[in-house]
Backbone bond lengths (Angstrom), bond angles and torsions (degrees), N, CA, C in turn:
res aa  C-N    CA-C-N  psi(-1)  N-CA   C-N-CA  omega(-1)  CA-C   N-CA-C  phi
1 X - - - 1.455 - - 1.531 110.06 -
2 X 1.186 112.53 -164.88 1.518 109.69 -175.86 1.847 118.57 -81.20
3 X 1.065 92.23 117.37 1.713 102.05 171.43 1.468 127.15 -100.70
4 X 1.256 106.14 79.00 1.795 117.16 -168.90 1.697 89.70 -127.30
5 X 1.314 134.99 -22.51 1.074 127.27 -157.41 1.443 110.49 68.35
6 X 1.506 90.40 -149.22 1.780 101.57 -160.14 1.542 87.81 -76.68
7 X 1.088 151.75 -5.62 1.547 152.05 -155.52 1.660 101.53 -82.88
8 X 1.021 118.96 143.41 1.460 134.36 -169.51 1.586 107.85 -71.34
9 X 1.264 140.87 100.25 1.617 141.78 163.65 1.483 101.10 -6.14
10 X 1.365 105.16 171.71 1.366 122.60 164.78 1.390 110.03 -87.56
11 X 1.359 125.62 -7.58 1.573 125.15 179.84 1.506 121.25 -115.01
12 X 1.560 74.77 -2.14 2.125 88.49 152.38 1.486 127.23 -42.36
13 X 1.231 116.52 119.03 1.789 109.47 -175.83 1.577 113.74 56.96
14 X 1.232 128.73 38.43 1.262 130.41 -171.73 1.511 95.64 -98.57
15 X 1.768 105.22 110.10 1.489 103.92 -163.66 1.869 107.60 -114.67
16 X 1.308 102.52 127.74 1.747 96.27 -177.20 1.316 87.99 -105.14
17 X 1.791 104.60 155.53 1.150 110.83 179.94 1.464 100.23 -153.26
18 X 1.477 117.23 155.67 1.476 98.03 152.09 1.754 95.99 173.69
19 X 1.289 135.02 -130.59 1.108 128.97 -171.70 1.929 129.50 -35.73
20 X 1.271 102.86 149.06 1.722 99.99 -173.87 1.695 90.92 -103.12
21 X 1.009 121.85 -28.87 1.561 120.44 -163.06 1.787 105.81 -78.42
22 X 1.128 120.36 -14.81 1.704 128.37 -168.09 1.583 99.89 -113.52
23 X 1.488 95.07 169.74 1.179 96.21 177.82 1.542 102.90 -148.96
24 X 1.960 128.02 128.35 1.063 104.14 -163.95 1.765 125.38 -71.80
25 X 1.502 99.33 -28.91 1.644 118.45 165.36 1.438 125.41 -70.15
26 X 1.722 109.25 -17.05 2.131 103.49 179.65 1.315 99.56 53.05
27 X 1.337 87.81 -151.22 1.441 108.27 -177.03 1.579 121.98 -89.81
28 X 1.554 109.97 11.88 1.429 120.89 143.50 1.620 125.80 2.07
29 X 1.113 106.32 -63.51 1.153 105.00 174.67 1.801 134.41 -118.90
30 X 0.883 78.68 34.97 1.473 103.30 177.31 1.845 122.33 -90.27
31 X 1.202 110.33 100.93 1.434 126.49 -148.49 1.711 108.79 -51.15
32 X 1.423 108.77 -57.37 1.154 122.61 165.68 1.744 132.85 -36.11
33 X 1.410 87.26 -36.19 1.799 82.04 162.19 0.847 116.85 -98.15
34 X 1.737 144.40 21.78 0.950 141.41 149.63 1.676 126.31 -19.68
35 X 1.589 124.00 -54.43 1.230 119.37 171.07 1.423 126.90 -68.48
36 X 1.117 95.00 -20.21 1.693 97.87 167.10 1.269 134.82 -77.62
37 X 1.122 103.53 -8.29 1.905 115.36 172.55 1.908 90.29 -88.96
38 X 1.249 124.30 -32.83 1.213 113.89 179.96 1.676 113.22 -67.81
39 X 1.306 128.03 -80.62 1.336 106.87 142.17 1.703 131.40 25.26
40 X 1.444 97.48 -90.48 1.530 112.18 -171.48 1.520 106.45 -66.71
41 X 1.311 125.61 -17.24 1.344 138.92 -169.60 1.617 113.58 -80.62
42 X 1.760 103.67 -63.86 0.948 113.35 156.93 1.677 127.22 -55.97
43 X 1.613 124.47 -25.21 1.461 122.90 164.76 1.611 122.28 -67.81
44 X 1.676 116.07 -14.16 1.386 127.53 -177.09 1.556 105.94 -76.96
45 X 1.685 102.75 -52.51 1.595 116.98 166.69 0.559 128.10 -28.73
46 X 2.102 120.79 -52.77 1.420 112.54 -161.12 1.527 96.50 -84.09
47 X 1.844 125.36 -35.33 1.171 112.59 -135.52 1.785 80.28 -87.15
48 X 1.013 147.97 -32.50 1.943 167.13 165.20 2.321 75.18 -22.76
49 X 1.491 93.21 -80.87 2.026 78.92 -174.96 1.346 127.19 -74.90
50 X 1.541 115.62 20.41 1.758 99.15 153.22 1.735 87.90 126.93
51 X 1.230 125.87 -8.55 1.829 113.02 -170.89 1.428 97.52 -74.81
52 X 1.707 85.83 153.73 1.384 112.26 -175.48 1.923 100.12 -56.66
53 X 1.708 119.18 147.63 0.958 121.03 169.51 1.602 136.99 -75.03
54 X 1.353 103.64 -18.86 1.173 124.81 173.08 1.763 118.64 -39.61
55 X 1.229 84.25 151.72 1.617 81.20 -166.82 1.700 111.01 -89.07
56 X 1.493 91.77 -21.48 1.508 101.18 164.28 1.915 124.97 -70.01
57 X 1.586 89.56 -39.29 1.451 83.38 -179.42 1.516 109.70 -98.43
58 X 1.658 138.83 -1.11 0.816 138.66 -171.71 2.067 102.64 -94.79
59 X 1.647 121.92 -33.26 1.308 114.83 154.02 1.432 111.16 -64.68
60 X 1.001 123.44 -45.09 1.831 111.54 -170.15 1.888 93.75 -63.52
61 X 0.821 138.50 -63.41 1.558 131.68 168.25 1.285 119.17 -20.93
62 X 1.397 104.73 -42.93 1.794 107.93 -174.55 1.740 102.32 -82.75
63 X 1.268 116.14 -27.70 1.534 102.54 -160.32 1.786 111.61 112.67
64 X 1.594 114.52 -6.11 1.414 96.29 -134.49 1.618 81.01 -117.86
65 X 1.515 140.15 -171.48 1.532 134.32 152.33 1.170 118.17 -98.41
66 X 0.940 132.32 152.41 1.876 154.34 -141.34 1.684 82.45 -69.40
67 X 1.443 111.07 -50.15 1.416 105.97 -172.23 1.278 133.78 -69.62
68 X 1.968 94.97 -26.16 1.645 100.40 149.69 1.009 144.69 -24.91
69 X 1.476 76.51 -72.77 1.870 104.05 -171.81 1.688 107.23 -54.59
70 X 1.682 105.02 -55.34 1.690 110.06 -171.24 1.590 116.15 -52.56
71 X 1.049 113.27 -22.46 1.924 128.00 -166.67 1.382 88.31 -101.74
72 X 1.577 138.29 -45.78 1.524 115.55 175.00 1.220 118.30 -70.07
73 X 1.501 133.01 -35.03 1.300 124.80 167.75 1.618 114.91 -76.60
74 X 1.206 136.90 -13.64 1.250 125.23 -178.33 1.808 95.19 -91.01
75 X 1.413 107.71 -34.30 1.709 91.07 170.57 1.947 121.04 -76.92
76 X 0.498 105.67 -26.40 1.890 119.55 156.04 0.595 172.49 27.05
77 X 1.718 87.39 -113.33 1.553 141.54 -178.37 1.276 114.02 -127.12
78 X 1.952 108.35 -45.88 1.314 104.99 -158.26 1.891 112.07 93.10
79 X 1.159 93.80 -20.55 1.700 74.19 -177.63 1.623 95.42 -152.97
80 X 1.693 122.67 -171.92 1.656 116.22 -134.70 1.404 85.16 -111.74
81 X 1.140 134.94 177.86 1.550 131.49 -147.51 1.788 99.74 -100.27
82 X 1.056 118.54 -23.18 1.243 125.71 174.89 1.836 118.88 -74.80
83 X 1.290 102.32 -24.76 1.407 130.81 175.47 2.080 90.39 -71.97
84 X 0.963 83.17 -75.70 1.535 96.15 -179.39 1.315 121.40 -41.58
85 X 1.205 120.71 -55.38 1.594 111.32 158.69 1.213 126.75 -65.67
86 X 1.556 119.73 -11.02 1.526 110.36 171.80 1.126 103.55 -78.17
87 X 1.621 150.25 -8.56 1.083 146.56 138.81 1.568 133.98 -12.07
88 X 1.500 82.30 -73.00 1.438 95.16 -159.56 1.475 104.43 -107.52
89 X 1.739 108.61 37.26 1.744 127.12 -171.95 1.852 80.09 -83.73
90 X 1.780 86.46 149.68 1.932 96.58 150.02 1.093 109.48 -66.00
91 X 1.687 136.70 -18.56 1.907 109.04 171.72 1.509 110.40 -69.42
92 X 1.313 108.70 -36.50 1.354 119.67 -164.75 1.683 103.96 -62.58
93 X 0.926 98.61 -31.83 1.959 114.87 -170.14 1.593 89.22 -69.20
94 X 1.176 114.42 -65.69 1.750 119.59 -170.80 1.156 129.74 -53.70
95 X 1.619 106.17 -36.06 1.641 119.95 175.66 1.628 92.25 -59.80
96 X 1.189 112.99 -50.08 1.807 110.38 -156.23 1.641 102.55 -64.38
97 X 1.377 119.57 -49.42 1.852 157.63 162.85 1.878 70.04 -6.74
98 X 1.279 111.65 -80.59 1.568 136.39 -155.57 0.899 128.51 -42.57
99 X 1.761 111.03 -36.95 1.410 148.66 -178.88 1.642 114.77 -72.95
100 X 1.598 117.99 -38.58 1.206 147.00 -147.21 1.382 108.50 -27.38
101 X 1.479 100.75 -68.68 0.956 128.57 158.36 1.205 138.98 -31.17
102 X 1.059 127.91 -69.97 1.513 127.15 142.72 1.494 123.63 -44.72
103 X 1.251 121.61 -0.92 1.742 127.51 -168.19 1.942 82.62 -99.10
104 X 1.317 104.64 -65.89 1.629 94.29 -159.41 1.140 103.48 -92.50
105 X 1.440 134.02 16.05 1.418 123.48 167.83 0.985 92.31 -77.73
106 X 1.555 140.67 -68.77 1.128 153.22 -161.03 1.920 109.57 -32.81
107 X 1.809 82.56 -45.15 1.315 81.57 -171.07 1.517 124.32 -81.18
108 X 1.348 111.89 -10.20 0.847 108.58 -179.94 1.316 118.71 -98.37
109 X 0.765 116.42 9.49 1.721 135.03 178.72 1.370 114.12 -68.99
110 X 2.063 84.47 -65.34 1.701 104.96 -164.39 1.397 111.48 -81.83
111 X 2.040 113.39 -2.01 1.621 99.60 179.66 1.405 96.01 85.13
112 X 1.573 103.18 142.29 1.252 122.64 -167.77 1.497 107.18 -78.29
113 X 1.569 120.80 6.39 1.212 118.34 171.30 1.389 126.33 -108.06
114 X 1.930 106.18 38.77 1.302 109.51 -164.18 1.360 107.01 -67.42
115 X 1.677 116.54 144.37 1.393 122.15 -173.93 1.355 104.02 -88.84
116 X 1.476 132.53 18.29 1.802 130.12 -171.09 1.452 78.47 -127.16
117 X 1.150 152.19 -14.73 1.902 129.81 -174.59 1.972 93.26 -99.55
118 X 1.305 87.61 148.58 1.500 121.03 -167.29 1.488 88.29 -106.26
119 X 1.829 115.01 91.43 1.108 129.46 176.30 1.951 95.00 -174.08
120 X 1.295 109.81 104.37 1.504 113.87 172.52 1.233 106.79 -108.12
121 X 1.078 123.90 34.14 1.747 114.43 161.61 1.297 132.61 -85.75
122 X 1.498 148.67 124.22 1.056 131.72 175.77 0.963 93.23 -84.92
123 X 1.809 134.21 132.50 1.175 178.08 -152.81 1.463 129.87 -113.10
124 X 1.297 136.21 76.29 1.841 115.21 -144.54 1.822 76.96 -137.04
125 X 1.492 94.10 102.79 1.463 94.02 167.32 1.393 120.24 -114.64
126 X 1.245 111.42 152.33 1.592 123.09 -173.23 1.598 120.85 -124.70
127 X 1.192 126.17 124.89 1.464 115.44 -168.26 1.996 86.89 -94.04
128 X 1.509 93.90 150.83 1.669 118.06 163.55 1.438 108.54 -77.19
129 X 1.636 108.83 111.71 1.612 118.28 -179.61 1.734 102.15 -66.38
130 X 1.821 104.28 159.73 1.171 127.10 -176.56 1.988 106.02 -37.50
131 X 1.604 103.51 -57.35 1.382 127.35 -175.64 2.137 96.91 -50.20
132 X 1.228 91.53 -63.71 1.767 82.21 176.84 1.348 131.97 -77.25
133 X 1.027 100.75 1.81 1.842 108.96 171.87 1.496 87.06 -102.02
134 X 0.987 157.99 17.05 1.488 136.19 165.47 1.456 99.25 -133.07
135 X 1.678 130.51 3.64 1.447 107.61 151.36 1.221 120.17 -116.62
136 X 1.660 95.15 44.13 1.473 109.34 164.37 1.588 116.20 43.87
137 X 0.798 123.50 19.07 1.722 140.32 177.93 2.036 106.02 81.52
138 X 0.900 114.61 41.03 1.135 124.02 175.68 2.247 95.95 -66.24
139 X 1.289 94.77 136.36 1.672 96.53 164.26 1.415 87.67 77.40
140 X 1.493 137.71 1.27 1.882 122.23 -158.12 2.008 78.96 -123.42
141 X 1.479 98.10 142.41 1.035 122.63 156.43 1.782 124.55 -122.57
142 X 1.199 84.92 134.38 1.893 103.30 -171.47 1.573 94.11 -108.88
143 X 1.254 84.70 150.72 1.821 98.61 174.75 1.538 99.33 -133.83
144 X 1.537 124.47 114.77 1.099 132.42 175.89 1.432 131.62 -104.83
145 X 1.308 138.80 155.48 1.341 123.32 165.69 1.670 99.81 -174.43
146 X 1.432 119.10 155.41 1.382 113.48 164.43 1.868 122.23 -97.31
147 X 1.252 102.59 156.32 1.617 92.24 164.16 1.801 96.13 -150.22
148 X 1.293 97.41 167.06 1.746 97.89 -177.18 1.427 111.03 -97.75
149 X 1.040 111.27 145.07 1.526 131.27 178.52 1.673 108.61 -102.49
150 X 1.478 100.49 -168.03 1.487 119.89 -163.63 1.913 85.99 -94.42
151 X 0.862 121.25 -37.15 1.530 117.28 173.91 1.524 120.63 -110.03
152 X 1.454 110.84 45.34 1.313 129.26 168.24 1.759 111.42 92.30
153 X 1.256 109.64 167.72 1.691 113.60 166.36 0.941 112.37 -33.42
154 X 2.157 130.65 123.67 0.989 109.81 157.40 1.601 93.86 -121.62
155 X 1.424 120.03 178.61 1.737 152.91 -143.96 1.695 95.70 -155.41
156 X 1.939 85.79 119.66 1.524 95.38 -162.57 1.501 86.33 -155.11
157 X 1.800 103.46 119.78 1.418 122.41 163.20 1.824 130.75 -81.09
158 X 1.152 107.50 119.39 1.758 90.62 -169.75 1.759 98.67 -100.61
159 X 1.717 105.40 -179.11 1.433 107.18 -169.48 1.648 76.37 -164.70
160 X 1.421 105.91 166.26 1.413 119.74 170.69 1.649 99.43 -93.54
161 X 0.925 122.12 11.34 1.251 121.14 168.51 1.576 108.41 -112.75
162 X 1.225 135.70 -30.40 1.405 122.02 155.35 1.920 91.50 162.44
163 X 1.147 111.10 -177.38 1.429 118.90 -172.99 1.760 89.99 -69.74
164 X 0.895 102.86 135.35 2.009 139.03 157.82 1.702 127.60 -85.58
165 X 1.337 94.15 -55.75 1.415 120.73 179.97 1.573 135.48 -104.75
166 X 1.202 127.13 106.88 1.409 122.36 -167.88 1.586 112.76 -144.36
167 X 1.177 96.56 92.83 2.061 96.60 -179.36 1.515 100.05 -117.31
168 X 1.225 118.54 161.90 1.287 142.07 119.17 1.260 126.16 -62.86
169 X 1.708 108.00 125.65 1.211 120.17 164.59 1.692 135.79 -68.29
170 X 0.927 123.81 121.71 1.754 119.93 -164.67 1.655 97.94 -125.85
171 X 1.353 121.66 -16.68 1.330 115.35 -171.05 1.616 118.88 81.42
172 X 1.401 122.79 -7.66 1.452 108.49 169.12 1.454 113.23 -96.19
173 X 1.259 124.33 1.31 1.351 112.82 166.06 2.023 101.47 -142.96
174 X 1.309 88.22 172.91 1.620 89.99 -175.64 1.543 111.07 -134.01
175 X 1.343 87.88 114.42 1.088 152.20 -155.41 2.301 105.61 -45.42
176 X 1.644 87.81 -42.74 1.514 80.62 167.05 1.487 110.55 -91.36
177 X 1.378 131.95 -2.74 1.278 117.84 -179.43 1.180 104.86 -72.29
178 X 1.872 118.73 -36.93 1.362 107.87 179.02 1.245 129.47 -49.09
179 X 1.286 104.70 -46.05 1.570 121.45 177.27 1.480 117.89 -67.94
180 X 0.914 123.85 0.62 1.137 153.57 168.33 2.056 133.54 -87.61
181 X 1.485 82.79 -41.52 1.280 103.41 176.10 1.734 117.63 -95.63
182 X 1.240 101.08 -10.39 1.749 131.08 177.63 1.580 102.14 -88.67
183 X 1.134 105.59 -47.74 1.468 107.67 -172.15 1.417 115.26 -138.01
184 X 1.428 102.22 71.13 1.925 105.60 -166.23 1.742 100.62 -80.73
185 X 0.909 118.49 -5.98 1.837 116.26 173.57 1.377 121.79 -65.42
186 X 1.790 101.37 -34.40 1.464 127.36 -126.54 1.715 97.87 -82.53
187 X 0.835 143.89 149.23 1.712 126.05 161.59 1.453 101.58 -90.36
188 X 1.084 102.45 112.52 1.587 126.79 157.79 1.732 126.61 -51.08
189 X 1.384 148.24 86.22 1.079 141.65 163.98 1.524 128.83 -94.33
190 X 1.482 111.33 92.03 1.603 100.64 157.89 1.519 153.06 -22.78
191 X 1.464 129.65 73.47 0.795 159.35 -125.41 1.694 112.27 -112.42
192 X 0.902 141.04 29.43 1.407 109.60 -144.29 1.944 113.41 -101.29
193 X 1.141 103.44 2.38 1.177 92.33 143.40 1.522 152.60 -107.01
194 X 1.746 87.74 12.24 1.646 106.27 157.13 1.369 107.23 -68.97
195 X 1.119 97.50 -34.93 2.109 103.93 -157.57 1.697 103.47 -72.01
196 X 1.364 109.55 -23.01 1.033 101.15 -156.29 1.499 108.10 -98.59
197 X 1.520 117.42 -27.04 1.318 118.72 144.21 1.453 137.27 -77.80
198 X 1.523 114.23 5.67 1.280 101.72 159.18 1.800 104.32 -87.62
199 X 0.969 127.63 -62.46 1.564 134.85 164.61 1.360 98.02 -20.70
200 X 1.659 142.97 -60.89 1.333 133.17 178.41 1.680 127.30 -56.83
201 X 1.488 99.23 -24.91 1.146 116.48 -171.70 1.664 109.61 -84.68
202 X 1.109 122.49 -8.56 1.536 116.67 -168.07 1.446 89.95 -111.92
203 X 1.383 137.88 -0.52 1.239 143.41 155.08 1.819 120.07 -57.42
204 X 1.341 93.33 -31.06 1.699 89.76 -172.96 1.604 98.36 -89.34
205 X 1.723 94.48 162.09 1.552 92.43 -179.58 1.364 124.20 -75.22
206 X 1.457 122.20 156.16 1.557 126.42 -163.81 1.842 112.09 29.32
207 X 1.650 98.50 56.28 1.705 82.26 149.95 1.060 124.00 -108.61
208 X 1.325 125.22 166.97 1.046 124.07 -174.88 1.652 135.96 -79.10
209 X 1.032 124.77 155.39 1.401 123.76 -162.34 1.407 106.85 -132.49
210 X 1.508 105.94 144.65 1.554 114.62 176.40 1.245 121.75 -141.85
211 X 1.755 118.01 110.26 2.008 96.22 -139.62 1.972 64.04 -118.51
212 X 1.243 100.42 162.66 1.662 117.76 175.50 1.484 101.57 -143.16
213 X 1.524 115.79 90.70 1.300 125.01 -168.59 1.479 98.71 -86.91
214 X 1.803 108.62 155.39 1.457 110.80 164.01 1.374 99.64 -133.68
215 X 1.885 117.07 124.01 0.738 116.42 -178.54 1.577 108.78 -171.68
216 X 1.222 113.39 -178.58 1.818 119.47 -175.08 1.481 96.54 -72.76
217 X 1.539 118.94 152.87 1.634 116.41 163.61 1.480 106.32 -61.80
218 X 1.273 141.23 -20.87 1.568 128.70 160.46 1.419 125.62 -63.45
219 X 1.091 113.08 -21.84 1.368 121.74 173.62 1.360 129.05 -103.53
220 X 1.317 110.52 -4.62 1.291 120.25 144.22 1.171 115.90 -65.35
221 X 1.395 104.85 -88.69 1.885 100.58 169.94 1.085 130.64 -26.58
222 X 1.397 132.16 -17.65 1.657 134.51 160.54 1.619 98.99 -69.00
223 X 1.460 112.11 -68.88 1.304 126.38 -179.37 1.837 111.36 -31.06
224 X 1.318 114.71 -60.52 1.256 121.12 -178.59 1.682 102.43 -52.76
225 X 1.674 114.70 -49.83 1.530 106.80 -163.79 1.413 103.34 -72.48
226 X 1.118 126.49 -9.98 1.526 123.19 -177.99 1.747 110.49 -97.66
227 X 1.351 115.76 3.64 1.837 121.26 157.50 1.694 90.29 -90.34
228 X 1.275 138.75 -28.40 1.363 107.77 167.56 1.224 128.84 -77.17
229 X 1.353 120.56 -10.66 1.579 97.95 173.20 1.836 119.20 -103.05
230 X 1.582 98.21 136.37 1.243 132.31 -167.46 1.267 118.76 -16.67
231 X 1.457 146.37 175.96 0.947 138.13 159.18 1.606 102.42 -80.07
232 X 1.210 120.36 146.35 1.584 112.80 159.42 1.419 97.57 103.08
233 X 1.485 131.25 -43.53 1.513 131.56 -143.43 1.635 96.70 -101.73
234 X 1.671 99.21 149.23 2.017 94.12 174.95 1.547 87.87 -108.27
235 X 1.785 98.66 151.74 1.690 103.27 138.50 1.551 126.96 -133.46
236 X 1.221 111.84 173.63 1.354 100.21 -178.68 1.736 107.04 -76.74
237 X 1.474 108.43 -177.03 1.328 119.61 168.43 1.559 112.23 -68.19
238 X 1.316 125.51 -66.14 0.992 136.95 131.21 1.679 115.13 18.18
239 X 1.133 124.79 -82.63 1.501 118.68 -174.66 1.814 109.23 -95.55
240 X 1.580 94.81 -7.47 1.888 96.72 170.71 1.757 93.22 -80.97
241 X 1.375 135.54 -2.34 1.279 125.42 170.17 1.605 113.49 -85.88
242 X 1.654 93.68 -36.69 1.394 86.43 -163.89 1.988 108.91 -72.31
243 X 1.433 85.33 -39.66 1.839 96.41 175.08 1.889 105.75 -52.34
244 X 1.027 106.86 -29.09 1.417 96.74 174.05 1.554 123.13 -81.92
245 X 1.366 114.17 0.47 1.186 125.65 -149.49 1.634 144.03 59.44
246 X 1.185 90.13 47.61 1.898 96.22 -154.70 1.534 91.93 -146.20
247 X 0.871 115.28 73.93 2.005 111.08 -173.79 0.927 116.19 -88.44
248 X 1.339 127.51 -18.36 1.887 142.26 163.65 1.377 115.31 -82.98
249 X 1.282 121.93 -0.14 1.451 135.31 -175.98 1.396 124.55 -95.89
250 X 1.245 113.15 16.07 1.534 119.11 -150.42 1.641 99.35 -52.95
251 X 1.445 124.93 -63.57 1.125 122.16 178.50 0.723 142.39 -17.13
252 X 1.941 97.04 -75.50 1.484 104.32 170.75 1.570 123.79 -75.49
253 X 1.067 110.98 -16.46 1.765 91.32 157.11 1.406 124.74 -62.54
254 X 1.550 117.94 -36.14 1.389 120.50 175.70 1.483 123.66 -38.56
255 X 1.928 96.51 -41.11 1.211 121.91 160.43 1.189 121.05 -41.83
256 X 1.392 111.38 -91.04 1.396 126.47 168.53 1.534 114.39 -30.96
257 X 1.610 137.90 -10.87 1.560 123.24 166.16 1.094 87.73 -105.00
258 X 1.316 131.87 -4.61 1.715 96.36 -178.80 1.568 86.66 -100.75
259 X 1.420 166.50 6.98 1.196 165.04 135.08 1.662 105.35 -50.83
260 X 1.224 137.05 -8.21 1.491 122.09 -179.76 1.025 96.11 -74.92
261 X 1.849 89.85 155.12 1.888 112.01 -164.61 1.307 103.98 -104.82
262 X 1.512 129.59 -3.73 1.623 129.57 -161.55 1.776 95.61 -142.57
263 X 1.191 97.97 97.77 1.648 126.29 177.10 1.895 94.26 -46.49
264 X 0.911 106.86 146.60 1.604 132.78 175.37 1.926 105.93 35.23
265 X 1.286 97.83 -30.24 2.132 100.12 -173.74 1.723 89.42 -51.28
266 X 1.083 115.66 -64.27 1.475 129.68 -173.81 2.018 118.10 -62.31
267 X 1.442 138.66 42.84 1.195 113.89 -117.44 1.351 107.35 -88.05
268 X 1.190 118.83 115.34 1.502 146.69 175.53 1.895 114.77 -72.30
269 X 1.215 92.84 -32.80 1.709 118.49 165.55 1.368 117.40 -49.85
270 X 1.839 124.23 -24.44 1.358 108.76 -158.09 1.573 93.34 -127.61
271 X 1.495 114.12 39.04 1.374 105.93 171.19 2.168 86.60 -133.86
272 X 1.529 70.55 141.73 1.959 94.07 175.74 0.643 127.63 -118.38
273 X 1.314 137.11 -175.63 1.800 137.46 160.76 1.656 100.88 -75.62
274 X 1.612 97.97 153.70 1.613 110.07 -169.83 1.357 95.96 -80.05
275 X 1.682 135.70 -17.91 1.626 119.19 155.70 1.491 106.00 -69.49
276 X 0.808 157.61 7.44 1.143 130.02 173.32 1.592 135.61 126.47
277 X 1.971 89.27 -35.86 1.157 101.05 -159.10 1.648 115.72 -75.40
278 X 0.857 159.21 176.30 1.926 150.55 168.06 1.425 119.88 -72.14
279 X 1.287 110.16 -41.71 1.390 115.61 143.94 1.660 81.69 93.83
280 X 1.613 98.72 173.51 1.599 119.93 168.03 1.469 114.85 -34.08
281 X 1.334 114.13 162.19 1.467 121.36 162.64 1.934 111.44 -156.31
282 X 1.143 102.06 153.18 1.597 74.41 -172.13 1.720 112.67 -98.24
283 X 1.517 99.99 11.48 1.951 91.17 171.59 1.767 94.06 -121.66
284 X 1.240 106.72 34.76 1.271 102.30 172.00 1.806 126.94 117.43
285 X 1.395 132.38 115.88 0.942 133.11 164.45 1.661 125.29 -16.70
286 X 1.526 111.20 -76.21 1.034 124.15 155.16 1.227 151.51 -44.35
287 X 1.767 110.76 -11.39 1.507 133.73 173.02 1.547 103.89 -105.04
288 X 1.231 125.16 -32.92 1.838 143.20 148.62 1.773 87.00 -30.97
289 X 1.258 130.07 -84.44 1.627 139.13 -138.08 1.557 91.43 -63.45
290 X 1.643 109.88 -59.00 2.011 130.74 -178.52 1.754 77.72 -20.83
291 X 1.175 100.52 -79.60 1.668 119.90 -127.83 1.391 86.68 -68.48
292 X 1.107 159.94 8.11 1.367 147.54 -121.22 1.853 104.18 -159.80
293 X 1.667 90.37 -53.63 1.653 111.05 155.17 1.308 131.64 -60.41
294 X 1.464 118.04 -52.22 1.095 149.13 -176.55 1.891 99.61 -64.73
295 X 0.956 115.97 -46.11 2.055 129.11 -172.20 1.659 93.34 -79.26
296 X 1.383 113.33 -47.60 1.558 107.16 174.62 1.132 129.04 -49.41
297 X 1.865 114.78 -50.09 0.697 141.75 163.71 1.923 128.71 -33.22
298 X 1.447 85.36 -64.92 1.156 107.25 174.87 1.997 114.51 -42.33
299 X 1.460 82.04 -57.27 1.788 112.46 178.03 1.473 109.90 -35.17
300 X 1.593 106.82 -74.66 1.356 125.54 163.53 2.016 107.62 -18.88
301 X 1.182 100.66 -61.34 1.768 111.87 -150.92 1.693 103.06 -75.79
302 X 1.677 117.53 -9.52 1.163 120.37 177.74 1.399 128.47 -75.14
């Protein structure tokens, strides 16, 4: 686990900042569009195995009318479903693949407080010392609860030290055992109208954030290099190693993003395979493309 002692991480106070007019979550968490990420989820599915793109034959596929479909993705997304899959196309993946380079040089240049990336969160992260990763959260109280978002139920642990816990719900596993199994010391309290205003609260623009990660000092440092890249922009694994400083590491960093504990705050979503393809995700293929479309999207409308 981490060996810094009582001494503060390197991702201590690591503050992103940048636009007042955006917001990095939207309407993310906004309960009511809940069915519409289902929808758009199920439209990634069909067109992911081979259906025609058409907007005619891609609503008759769903069940739904052409006019459905166009008014659920333009409410959303912001933009028309054909728009939307040119998004989250393998050309679209490759052009960006191309860019990479220029995406996190940039960023790392200008400091995580670049005023051109479409990310208004203040960001205040804290790594879990050696001593609290080995009493398993003994003496730590979490306050838990779910509420639904724009890309389905999500499951969110609080701490007086800042959020810990952040999943999406999918229904094949449950959801407090994890949190549970992360922090079996911890006293657990059902919460859910904490949960539901912290989840509301990272919706408005530039609020503030307080993530209290537990994890190896390598996986921080993945974690940290993945708050630098942009809203909107992909990279590969590959140069999310090298930006982390670890360029022989490809793996285990791959590792290390699929080990983050805070679903989309952290975004694990905007790194791909160096072909192209979107690759795995661990709350789902199809919630990988949402979040991916949806940030493009966003990008576009700025």
């Amino acid at each position: 686990m981490l060996r810094l002692g009582r001494r503060p991480l390197p991702i201590r106070k690591n503050r992103v900042a940048a636009r007042l007019d955006e917001t990095h979550t939207g309407h993310m968490t906004t309960g009511n569009l809940h069915p519409h990420y289902e929808l758009v989820a199920r439209a990634i599915a069909a067109l992911a195995a081979g259906a025609d793109p058409s907007l005619a034959a891609l609503s008759g596929r769903l069940g739904v009318s052409e006019f459905h479909l166009q008014r659920v993705f333009g409410e959303w997304a912001g933009v028309s479903p054909k728009r939307f899959m040119q998004f989250i196309s393998k050309e679209r993946a490759l052009a960006a693949l191309r860019s990479e380079n220029d995406v996190l040089g940039a960023s790392l240049v200008a400091g995580l407080s670049s005023p051109g990336r479409l990310h208004d969160l203040m960001v205040n992260c804290e790594g879990v010392t050696p001593g609290e990763a080995r009493a398993f959260g003994a003496g730590l109280r979490i306050r838990f609860g779910a509420h639904a978002t724009a890309l389905g139920p999500a499951f969110i642990g609080l701490t007086e030290r800042g959020i810990c816990h952040l999943r999406f719900v999918d229904g094949s596993a449950d959801p407090l055992a994890e949190l549970r199994a992360e922090w079996p010391q911890a006293t657990l309290v059902a919460d859910p109208v904490a949960a539901r205003a912290a989840l509301e609260a990272l919706a408005r623009p530039r609020a503030p954030m307080r993530l209290w990660l537990k994890g190896t000092n390598f996986q921080i440092k993945v974690w940290e290099a993945l708050l630098r890249i942009p809203e909107g922009e992909l990279v590969s694994y590959a140069r999310l190693a090298a930006a982390a400083g670890m360029p022989t590491a490809v793996r285990a960093v791959a590792s290390a993003v699929a080990a983050n504990p805070v679903a989309w705050l952290v975004p694990c979503h905007r790194v791909i395979r160096s072909s192209g393809v979107l690759g795995q995700y661990r709350w789902g293929p199809e919630r990988k493309a949402a979040l991916i479309g949806w940030e493009a999207a966003r990008r576009e409308a700025a």
